[in-house]
C-alpha positions in Angstrom: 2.2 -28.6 21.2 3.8 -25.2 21.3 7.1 -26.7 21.5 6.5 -29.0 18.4 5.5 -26.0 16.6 9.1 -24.5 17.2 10.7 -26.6 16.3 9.2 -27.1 12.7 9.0 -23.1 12.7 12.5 -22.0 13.7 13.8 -24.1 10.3 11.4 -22.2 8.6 12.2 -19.0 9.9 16.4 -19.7 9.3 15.4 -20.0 5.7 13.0 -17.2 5.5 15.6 -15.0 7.0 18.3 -16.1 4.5 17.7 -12.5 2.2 21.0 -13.4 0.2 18.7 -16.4 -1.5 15.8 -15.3 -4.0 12.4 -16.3 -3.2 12.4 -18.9 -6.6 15.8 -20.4 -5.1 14.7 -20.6 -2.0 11.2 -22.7 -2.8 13.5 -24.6 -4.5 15.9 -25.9 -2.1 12.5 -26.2 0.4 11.6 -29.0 -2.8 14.5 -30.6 -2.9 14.8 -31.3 0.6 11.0 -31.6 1.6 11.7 -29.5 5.0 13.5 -26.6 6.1 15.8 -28.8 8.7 16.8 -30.8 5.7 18.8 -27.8 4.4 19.6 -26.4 7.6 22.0 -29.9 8.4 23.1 -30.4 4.7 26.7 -31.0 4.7 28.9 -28.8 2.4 29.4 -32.2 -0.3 25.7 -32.7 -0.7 25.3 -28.6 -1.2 28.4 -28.7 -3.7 26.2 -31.4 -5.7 23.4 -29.1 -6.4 23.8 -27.3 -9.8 21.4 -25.0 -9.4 23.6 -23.2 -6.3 26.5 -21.2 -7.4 29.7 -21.1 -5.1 28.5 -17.4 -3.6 25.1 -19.1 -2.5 26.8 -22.5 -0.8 28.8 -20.4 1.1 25.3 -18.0 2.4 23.9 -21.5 3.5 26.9 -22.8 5.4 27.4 -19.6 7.3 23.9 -19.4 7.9 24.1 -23.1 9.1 26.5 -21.3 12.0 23.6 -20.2 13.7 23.2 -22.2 16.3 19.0 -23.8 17.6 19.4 -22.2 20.4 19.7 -18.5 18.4 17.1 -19.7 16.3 14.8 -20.6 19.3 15.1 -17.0 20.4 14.5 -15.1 17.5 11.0 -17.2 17.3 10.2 -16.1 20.5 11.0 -12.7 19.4 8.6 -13.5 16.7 5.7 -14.8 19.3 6.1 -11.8 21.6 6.1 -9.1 19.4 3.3 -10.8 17.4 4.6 -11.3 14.3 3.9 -14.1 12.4 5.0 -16.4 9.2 3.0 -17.9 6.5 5.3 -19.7 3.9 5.0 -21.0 0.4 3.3 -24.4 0.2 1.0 -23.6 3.5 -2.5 -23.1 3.2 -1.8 -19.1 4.9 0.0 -18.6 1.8 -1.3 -16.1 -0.4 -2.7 -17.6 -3.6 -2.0 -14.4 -5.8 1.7 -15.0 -5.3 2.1 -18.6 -5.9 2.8 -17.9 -9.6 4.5 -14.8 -10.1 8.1 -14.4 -11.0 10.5 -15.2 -8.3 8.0 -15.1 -5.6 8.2 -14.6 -1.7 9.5 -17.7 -0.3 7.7 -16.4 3.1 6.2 -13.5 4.7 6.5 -12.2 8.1 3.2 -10.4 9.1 1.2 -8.5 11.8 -2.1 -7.8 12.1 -5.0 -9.4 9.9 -3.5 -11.6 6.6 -5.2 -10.6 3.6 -7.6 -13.6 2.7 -6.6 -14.5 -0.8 -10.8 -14.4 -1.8 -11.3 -10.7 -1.2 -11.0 -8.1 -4.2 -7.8 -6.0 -3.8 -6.4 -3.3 -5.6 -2.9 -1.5 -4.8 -2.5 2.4 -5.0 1.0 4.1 -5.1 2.2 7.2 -5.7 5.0 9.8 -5.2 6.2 10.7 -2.1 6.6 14.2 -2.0 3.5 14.2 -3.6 1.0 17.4 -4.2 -1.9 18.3 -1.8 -4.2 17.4 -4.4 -2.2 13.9 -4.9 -2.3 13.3 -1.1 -6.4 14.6 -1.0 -7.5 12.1 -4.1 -5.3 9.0 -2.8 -7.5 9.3 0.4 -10.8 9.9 -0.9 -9.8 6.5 -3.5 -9.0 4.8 -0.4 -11.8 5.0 1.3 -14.1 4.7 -1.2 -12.4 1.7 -2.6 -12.9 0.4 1.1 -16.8 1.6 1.3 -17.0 -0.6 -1.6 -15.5 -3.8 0.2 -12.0 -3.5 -1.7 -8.6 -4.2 0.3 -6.3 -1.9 -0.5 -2.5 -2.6 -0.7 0.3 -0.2 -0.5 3.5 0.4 0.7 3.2 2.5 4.0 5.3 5.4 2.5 4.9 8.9 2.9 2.8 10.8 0.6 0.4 8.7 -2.0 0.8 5.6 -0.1 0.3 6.4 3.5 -3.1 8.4 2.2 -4.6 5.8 0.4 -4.2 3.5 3.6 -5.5 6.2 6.2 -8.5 6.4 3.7 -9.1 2.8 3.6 -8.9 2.8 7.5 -11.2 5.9 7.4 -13.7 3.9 4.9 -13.4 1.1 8.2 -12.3 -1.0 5.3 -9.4 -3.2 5.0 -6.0 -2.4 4.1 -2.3 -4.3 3.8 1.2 -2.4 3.9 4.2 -4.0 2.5 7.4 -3.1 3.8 10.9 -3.0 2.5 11.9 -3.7 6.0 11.3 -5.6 9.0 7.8 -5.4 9.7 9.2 -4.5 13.7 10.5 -1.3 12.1 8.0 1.7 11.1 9.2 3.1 7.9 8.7 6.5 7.6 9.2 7.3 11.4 6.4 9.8 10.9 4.1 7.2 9.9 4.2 5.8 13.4 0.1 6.3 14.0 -0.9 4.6 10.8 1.9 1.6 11.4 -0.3 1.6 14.8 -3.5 1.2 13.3 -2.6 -1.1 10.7 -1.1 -3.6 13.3 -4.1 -3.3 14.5 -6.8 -2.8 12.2 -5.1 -4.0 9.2 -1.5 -5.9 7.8 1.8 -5.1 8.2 3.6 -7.6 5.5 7.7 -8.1 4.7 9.4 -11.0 3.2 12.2 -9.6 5.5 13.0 -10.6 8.4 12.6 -8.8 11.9 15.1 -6.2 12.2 15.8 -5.9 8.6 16.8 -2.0 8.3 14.9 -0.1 5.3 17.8 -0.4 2.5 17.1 1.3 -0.3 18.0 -1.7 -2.4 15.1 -3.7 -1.0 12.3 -1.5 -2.2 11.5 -2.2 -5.8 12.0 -5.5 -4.7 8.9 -4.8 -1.8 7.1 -3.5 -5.0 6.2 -7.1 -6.9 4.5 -8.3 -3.5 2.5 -5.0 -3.5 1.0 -5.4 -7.5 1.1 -9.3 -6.8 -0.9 -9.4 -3.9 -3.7 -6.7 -6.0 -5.8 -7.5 -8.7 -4.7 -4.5 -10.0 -3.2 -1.2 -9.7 -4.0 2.5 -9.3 -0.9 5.3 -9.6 -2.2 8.2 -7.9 1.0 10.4 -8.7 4.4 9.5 -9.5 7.7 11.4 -11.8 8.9 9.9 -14.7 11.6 7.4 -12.9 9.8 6.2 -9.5 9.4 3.3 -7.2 5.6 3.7 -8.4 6.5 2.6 -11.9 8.6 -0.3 -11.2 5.2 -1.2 -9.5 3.4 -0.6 -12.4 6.4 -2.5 -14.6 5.7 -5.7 -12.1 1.5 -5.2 -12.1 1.8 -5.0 -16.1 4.3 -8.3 -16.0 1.9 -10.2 -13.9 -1.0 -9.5 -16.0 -2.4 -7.0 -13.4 -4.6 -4.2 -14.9 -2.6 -0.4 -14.9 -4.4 2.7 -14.0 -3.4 6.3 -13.6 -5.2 9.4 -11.7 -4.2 11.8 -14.7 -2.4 15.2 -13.8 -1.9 18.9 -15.0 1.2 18.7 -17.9 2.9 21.4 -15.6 3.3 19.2 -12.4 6.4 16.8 -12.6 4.7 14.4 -9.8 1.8 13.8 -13.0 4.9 13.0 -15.5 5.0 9.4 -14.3 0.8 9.0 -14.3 0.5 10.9 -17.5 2.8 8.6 -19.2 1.6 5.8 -18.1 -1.9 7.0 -19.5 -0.2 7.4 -22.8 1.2 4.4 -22.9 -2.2 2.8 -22.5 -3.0 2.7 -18.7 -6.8 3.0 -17.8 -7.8 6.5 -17.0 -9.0 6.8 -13.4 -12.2 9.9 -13.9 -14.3 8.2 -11.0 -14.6 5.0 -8.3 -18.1 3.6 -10.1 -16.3 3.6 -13.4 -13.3 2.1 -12.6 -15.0 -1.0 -10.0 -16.8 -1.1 -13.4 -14.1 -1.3 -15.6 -12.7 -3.9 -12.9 -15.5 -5.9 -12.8 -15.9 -5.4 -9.1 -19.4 -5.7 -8.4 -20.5 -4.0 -5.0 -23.1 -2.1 -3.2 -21.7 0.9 -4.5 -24.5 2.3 -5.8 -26.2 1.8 -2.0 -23.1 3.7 -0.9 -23.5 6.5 -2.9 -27.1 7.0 -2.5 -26.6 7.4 1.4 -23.7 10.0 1.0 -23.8 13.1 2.5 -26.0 16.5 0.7 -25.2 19.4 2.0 -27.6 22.7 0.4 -25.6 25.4 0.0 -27.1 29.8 0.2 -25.8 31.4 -2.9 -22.6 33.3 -0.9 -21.1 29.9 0.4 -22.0 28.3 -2.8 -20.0 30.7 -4.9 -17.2 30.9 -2.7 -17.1 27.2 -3.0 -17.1 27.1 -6.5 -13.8 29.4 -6.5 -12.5 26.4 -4.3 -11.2 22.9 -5.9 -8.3 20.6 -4.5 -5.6 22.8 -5.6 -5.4 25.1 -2.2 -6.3 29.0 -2.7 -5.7 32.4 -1.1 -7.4 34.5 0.8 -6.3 37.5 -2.0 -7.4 34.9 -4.8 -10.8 34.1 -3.6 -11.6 38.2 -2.7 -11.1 38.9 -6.2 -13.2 36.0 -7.6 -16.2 36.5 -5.3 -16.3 39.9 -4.9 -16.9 39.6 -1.3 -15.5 41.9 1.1 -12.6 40.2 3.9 -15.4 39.9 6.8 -18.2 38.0 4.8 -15.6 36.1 3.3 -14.4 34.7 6.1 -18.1 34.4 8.1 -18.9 31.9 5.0 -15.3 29.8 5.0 -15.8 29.4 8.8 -19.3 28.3 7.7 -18.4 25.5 5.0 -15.7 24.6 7.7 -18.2 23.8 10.3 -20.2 21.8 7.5 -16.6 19.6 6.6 -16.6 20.5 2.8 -13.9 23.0 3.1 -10.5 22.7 5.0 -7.8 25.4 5.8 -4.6 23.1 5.1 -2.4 26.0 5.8 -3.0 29.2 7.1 -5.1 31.5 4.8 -5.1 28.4 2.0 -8.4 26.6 1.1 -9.2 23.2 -0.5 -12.3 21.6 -1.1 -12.6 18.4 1.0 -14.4 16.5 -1.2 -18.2 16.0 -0.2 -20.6 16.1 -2.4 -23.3 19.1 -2.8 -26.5 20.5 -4.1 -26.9 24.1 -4.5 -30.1 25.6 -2.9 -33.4 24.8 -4.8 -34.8 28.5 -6.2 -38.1 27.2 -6.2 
C-alpha cells in the first residue's frame, strides 16, 4: 500500500515542485492529462501542441522530466521523514477557500495540523519592525481571536505576524503560517521556538517545495494564500508600501473583508493601517465588535465574563493609569504620580507580580493588557 502511494505521490510532488509553472497553469496541464505521470512522460511533440505553453515553459517541463524516479523516490521519503506532507488541487485535503481564487496553489506542502476548510479564519499581518504597542495589540488579537474559536493565519514573520500567532498559541487556539519558503526552512531564524510549536500545535504551509530558500521574490506571492485561506483580514501595522498591503490588495480582490488597528498620524508603521482606514477598511476598536461585524458568532461573551479582575488601592491604580501600551520612564511616571522613587517602585513591583504591568526594557513600563476595576470606596 505504501509503495502504491509513491508512486501516484512522487508525480505529484515533480509537478508541485515545478515553481517556474503558476499554480492556474499548472491545474491545467494536471486537466489535460488527468494525472501527474501523464505530464511527467509527455514527449516534447505532444508538449509543442499545447497552446497554452509558451516555448520558456516546454523547456521547464522537459528539464524537469530529467529528473530521474529514482530522485523523485527520495525526495518523497525526504517528505515522509521529516513529516511533511502534500494536499493538491482536486483532493478532498484541498482547501476549499482556494479552489476559486486567481491563479491558485496547485499544491501545498504542510506540517502539522491542516486547517479544516469549515472553521472561521481570519489572517492578521503587519510590519516587521513594528512598534511595542503593534507587537502587544497583534498578541492580545491573537489570542482572543483564538479564545473565540477563530484560526488565525499569518505569515510567521517577525514583528506583527509572529505575535499574532504566539497569541493564538497562547489563546490554545489554532493557528496556520504560510511561508515564502520551504516549509523545512524556519524563516526568521529567530522565530525558531514558534516554527517549533506550530509544527506541533498548529500548520506550517508553502506551495514551495522542501528546500526552497526564502527569496524575496516569493513573498507577495505567499501573501494570496494567507488572505485566501482567511475569511478575512486584520492589518495590525504596516508603512505605506508593505508586504501587508499587497495582502490586503489580494484579501480585497477575493472579496475578503479589510480591517485596520488604526495608529497615531506621527508613527510611519500606522501610515499603511491608517490609509487603509481611509480608503474604507473596517476600523478594528475591539474583538466583540469586529466577530460582530464578521458575523462570527461565539461564546465570546462567556469568555469575557470569566476574564480576569484585578481591584486595584488608589497608589497602584494611579500609577497605572499613567501606564498605556506605549512604554514609559521611570522620570515620566515620578512626575505624573507624584510619588517619590521608593513607593514608586514598591507599587510597579506590585502590578508586576499581579501581570498587568511589564518592564519591557529596563526602567520602561507598558500595560499588559488585563482588565481592571478600581477599588470599591464603599
Amino acid at each position: 500500500m505504501r509503495e502504491k502511494q509513491a508512486a501516484y505521490n512522487r508525480y505529484e510532488y515533480w509537478l508541485a515542485s515545478l515553481v517556474s509553472l503558476s499554480g492556474r497553469k499548472k491545474i491545467y496541464l494536471r486537466t489535460l492529462f488527468m494525472e501527474a505521470e501523464g505530464l511527467y512522460r509527455a514527449r516534447p511533440e505532444t508538449l509543442e501542441r499545447i497552446c497554452a505553453l509558451t516555448k520558456r515553459e516546454q523547456k521547464v517541463i522537459q528539464m524537469a522530466q530529467g529528473r530521474s524516479e529514482d530522485e523523485l523516490e527520495g525526495q518523497l521519503e525526504y517528505c515522509i521523514q521529516n513529516q511533511i506532507h502534500l494536499a493538491v488541487w482536486g483532493q478532498e485535503d484541498y482547501p476549499a477557500r482556494l479552489e476559486h481564487i486567481y491563479n491558485p496553489p496547485y499544491a501545498l506542502f504542510y506540517r502539522g495540523n491542516f486547517p479544516h476548510s469549515t472553521q472561521r479564519s481570519i489572517g492578521v499581518v503587519g510590519a516587521r519592525n513594528c512598534t511595542h504597542y503593534g507587537k502587544t495589540v497583534a498578541e492580545q488579537i491573537g489570542k482572543e481571536l483564538a479564545l473565540a474559536g477563530v484560526r488565525v493565519i499569518s505569515g510567521m514573520a517577525a514583528g506583527i505576524d509572529g505575535a499574532a500567532q504566539r497569541g493564538a498559541l497562547l489563546g490554545q487556539g489554532s493557528t496556520c503560517a504560510v511561508l515564502g519558503c520551504g516549509v523545512d526552512i524556519c524563516y526568521p531564524a529567530g522565530n525558531r521556538k514558534l516554527y517549533g510549536q506550530l509544527a506541533k500545535e498548529g500548520c506550517i504551509v508553502s506551495e514551495y517545495p522542501p528546500h526552497t530558500q526564502p527569496l524575496a521574490l516569493n513573498f507577495p506571492q505567499r501573501n494570496r494564500i494567507i488572505s485566501g485561506l482567511s475569511d478575512g483580514v486584520l492589518v495590525v501595522e504596516a508603512r505605506e508600501k508593505s508586504g501587508s498591503l499587497i495582502t490586503a490588495d489580494f484579501a480585497l480582490e477575493q472579496g475578503k473583508e479589510i480591517y485596520a488597528v488604526p495608529g497615531r498620524i506621527s508613527d510611519l508603521s500606522s501610515r499603511g493601517t491608517n490609509h487603509l482606514i481611509r480608503q474604507g477598511a473596517g476600523i478594528f476598536l475591539n474583538m466583540e465588535d469586529f466577530l460582530k461585524e464578521m458575523h462570527i458568532f461565539t461564546k465570546t461573551e462567556e469568555n469575557s465574563s470569566t476574564k480576569k479582575k484585578i481591584v486595584l488601592e488608589n497608589s497602584e491604580r494611579l500609577v497605572y493609569s499613567c501606564l498605556d501600551l506605549t512604554p514609559r520612564n521611570l522620570e515620566e511616571l515620578l512626575s505624573e504620580t507624584g510619588l517619590s522613587l521608593g513607593a514608586l517602585m514598591k507599587v510597579l513591583e506590585t502590578l508586576r507580580e499581579m501581570g498587568i504591568v511589564s518592564e519591557v526594557y529596563k526602567n520602561y513600563y507598558v500595560r499588559s493588557g488585563i482588565s481592571i476595576e478600581g477599588k470599591n470606596s464603599s
